[in-house]
KEGU-542645 format. One record per atom (N, C-alpha, C): residue in three letters; x, z, y negated. Coordinates in steps of 0.05 Angstrom, whole numbers, plus 5000, padded with zeros to 4 digits. Each point is the difference from the previous one (the first is absolute). Example, Ala and Ser with C-alpha at 12.3 -4.5 7.8 and 13.67 -1.06 7.14 Angstrom:
REM KEGU-542645
ala526451565114/ala498250004976/ala501850004976/ser499349864979/ser501650014976/ser498550144978/
***
This chain:
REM KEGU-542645
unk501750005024/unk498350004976/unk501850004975/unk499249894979/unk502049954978/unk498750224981/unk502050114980/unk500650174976/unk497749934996/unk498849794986/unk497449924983/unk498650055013/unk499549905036/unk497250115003/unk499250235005/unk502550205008/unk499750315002/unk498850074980/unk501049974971/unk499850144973/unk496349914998/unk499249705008/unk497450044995/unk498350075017/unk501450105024/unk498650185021/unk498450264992/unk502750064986/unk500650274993/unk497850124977/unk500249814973/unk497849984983/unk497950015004/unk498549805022/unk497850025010/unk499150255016/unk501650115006/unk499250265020/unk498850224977/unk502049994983/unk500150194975/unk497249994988/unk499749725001/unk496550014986/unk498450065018/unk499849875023/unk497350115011/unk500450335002/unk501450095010/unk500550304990/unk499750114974/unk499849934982/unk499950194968/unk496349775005/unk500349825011/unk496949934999/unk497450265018/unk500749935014/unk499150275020/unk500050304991/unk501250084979/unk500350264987/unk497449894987/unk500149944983/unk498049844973/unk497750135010/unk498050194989/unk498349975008/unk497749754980/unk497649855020/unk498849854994/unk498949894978/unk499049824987/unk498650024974/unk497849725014/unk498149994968/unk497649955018/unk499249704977/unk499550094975/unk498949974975/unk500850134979/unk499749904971/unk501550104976/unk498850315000/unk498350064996/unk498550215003/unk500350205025/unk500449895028/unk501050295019/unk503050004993/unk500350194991/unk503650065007/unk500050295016/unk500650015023/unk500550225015/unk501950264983/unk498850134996/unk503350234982/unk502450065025/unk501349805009/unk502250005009/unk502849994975/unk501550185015/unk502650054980/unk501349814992/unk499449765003/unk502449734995/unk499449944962/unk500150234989/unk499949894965/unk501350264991/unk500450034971/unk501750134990/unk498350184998/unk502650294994/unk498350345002/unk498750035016/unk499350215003/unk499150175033/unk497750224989/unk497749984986/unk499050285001/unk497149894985/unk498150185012/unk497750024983/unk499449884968/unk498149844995/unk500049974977/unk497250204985/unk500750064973/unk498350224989/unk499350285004/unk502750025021/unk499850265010/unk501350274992/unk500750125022/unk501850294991/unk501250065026/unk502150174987/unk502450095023/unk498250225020/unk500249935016/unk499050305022/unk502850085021/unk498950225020/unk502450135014/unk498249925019/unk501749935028/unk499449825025/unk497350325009/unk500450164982/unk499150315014/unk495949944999/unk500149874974/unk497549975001/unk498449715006/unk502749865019/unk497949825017/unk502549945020/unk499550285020/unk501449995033/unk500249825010/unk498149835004/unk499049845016/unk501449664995/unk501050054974/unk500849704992/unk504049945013/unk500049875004/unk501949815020/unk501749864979/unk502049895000/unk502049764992/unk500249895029/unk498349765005/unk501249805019/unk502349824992/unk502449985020/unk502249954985/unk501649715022/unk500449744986/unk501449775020/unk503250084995/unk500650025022/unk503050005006/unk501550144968/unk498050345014/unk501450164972/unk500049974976/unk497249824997/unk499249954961/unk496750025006/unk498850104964/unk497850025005/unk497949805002/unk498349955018/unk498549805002/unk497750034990/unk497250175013/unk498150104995/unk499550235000/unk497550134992/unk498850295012/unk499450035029/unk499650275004/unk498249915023/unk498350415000/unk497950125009/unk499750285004/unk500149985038/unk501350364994/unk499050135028/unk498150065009/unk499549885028/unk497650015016/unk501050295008/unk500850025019/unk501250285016/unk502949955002/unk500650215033/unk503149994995/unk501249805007/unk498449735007/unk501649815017/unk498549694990/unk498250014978/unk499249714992/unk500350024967/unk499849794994/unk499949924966/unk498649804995/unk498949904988/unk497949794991/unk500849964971/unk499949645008/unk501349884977/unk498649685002/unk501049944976/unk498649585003/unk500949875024/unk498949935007/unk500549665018/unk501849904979/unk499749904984/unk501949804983/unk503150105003/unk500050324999/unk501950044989/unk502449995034/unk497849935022/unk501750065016/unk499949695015/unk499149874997/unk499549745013/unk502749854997/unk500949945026/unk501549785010/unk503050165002/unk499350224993/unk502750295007/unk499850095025/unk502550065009/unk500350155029/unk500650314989/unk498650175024/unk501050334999/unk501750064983/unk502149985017/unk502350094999/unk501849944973/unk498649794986/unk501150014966/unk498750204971/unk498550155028/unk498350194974/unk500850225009/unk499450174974/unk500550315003/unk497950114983/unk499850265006/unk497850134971/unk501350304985/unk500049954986/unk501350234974/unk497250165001/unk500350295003/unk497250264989/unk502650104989/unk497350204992/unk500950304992/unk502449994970/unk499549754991/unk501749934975/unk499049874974/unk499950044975/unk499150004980/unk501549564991/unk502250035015/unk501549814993/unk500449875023/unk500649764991/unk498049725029/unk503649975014/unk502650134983/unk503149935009/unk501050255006/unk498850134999/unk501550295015/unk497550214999/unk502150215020/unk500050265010/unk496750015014/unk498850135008/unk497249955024/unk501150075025/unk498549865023/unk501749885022/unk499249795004/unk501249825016/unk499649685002/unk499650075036/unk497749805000/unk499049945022/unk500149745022/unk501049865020/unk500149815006/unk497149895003/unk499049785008/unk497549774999/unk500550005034/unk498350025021/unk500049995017/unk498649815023/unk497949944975/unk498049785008/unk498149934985/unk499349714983/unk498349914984/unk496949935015/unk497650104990/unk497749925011/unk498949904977/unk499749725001/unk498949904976/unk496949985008/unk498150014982/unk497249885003/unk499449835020/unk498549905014/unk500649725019/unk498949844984/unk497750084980/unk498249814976/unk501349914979/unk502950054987/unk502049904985/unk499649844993/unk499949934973/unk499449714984/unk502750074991/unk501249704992/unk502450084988/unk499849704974/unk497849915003/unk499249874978/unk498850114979/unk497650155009/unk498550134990/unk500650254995/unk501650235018/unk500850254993/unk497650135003/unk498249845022/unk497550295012/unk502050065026/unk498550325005/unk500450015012/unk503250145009/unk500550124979/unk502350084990/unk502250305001/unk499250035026/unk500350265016/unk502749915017/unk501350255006/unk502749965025/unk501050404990/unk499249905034/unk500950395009/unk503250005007/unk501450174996/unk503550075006/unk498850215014/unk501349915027/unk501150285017/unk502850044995/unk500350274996/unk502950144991/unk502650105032/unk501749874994/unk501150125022/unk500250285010/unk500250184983/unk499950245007/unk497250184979/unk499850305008/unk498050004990/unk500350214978/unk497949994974/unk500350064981/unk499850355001/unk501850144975/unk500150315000/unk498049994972/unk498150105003/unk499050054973/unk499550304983/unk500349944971/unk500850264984/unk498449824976/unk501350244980/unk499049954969/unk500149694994/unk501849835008/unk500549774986/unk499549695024/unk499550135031/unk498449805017/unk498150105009/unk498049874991/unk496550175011/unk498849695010/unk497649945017/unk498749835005/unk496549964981/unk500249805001/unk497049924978/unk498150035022/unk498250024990/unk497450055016/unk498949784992/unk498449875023/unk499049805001/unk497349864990/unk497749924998/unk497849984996/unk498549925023/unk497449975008/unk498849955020/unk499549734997/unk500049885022/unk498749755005/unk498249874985/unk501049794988/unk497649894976/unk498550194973/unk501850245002/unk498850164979/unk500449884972/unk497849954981/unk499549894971/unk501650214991/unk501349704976/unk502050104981/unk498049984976/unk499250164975/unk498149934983/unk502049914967/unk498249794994/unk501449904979/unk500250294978/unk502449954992/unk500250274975/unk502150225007/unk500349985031/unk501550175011/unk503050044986/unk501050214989/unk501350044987/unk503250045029/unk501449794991/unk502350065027/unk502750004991/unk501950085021/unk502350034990/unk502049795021/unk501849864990/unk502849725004/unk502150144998/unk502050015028/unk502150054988/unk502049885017/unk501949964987/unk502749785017/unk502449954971/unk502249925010/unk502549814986/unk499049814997/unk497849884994/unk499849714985/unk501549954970/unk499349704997/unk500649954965/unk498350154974/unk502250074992/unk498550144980/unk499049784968/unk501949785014/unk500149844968/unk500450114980/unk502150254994/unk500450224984/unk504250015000/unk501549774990/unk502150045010/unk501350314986/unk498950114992/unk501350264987/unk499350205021/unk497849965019/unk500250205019/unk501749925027/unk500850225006/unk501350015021/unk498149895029/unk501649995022/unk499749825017/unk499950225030/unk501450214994/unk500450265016/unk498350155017/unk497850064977/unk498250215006/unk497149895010/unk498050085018/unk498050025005/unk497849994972/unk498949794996/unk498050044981/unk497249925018/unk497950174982/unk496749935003/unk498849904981/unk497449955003/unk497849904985/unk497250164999/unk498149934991/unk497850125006/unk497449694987/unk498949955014/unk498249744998/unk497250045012/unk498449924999/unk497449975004/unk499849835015/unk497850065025/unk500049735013/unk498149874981/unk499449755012/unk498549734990/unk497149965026/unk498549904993/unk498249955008/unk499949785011/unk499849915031/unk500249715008/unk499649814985/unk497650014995/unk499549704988/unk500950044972/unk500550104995/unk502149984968/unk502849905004/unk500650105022/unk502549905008/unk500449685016/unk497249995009/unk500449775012/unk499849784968/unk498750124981/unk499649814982/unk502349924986/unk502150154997/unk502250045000/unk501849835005/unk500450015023/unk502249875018/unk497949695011/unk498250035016/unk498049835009/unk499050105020/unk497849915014/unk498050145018/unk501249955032/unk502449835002/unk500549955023/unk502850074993/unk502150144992/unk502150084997/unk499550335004/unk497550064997/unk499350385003/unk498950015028/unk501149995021/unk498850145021/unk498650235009/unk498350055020/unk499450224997/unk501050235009/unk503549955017/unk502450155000/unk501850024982/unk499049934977/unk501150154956/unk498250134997/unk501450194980/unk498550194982/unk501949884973/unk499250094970/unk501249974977/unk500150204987/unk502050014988/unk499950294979/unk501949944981/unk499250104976/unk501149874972/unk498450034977/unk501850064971/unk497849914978/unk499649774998/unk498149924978/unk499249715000/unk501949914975/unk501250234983/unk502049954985/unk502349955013/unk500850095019/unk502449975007/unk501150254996/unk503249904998/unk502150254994/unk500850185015/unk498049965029/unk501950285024/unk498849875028/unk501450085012/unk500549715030/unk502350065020/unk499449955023/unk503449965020/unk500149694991/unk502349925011/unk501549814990/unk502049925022/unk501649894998/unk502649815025/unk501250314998/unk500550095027/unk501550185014/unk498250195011/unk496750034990/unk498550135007/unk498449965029/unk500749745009/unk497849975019/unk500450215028/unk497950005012/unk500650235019/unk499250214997/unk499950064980/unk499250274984/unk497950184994/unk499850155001/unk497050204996/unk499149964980/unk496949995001/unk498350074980/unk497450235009/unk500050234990/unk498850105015/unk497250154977/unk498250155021/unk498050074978/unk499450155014/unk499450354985/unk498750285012/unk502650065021/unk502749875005/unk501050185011/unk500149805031/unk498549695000/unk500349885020/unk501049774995/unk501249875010/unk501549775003/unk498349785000/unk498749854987/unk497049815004/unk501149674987/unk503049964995/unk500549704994/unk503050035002/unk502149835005/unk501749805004/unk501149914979/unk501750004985/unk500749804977/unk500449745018/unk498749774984/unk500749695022/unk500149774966/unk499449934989/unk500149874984/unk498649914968/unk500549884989/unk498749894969/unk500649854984/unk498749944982/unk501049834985/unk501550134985/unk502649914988/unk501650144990/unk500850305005/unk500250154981/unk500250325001/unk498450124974/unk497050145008/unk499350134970/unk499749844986/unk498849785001/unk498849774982/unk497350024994/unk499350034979/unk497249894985/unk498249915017/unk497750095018/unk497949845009/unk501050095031/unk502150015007/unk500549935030/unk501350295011/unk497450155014/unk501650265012/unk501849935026/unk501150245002/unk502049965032/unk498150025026/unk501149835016/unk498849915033/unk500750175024/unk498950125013/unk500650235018/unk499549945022/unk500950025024/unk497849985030/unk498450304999/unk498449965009/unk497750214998/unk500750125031/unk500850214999/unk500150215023/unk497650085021/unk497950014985/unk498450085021/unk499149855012/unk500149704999/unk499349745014/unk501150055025/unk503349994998/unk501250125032/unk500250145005/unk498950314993/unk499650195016/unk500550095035/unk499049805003/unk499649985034/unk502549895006/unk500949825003/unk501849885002/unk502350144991/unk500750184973/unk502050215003/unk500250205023/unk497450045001/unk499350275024/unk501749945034/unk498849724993/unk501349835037/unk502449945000/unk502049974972/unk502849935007/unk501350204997/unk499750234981/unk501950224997/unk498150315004/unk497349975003/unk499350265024/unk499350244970/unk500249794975/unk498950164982/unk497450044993/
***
């Protein structure tokens, strides 16, 4: 084999590989909050301590941060499909028990990806994937597990909830470090479907957002909790932009799979 065609062997491998990281895109309007854009953190938010949301994760590709994800118990995590599609195990790990997505916690190996089997990766329904953890979790002040919602239980528009992850802050004066949250309202289906469109809102989304804008997850958030009363009831999965005018953030709605969490990880 000659110099030249090794080198464009070589190139080509490189891409379908950094292609395969990528998580998916769909339309101008879905952008999955995957970390591939500048800054890492909540937009419109505030600094919190990992203490007052246990449960939240740094899912991390080959020791950098990728997405969110919360604790199920001592041995699952729940996070996007997107964020895990076309990845093997063994390139993931999960950071708890840390305020900061690059140190101190403990890091967890990825032991086994269960993605949705319903996965759209056009559409981004459907937008679930369970981590089993290689070993199993010690929990204290700073790793606790979310409590779940029941099966198909209504989310009511108005619901006052809380976002939290390393996404973009679109704020370059803030730091990139720390754990920030939000606090957002959900949205009301068909407001949201009017929104985005009536066939882009499934009925595995929820929305939550002002209609002004100004506070949102964003690229680094997906994966991530959004929870209400203390339960875990959406997903960060995608939007238009981040915190834009008209267009709240896109969630998988938790209690849809209910069942289906229950059958893969016994929660």
């Amino acid at each position: 084999m000659s110099n030249k065609i090794a080198i464009l062997l070589t190139v080509l491998i490189a891409v379908v590989a950094c292609a395969r990281a990528q998580p998916s895109r769909r339309h101008p309007l879905v952008q999955p909050r995957s970390p591939h854009s500048s800054g890492h953190r909540i937009v419109g938010g505030f600094e919190i301590n990992v203490s007052d949301t246990p449960y939240q994760v740094s899912l991390q590709y080959i020791n950098s941060h990728r997405c969110g994800g919360s604790v199920l118990n001592s041995k699952w995590v729940l996070t996007a499909a997107h964020c895990t599609d076309g990845l093997q195990a063994f390139t993931l790990t999960v950071r708890l028990g840390s305020s900061r997505h690059a140190s101190s916690g403990t890091v967890v190996n990825v032991a086994r990806i269960v993605e949705h089997p319903n996965y759209d990766d056009s559409t981004i329904d459907y937008d679930y994937a369970l981590l089993e953890l290689e070993s199993e979790l010690t929990f204290s002040d700073v790793v606790q597990p979310v409590a779940l919602p029941e099966q198909d239980e209504a989310v009511y528009a108005g619901t006052m909830t809380n976002v939290s992850g390393w996404g973009s802050t679109h704020n370059a004066a803030e730091s990139n470090a720390i754990l920030r949250a939000a606090n957002v309202p959900t949205v009301g289906q068909e407001k949201c479907r009017e929104a985005y469109s009536h066939d882009a809102i499934t009925d595995r989304m929820l929305c939550a957002g002002y209609q002004q804008g100004g506070k949102d997850a964003c690229q680094g958030d997906s994966g991530g909790p959004l929870v209400a009363d203390n339960k875990l009831i959406g997903v960060v999965s995608w939007g238009a932009g981040c915190a834009q005018p008209g267009y709240p953030g896109v969630y998988a709605r938790v209690a849809v799979v209910r069942n289906w969490v229950r059958e893969i990880s016994g929660v």
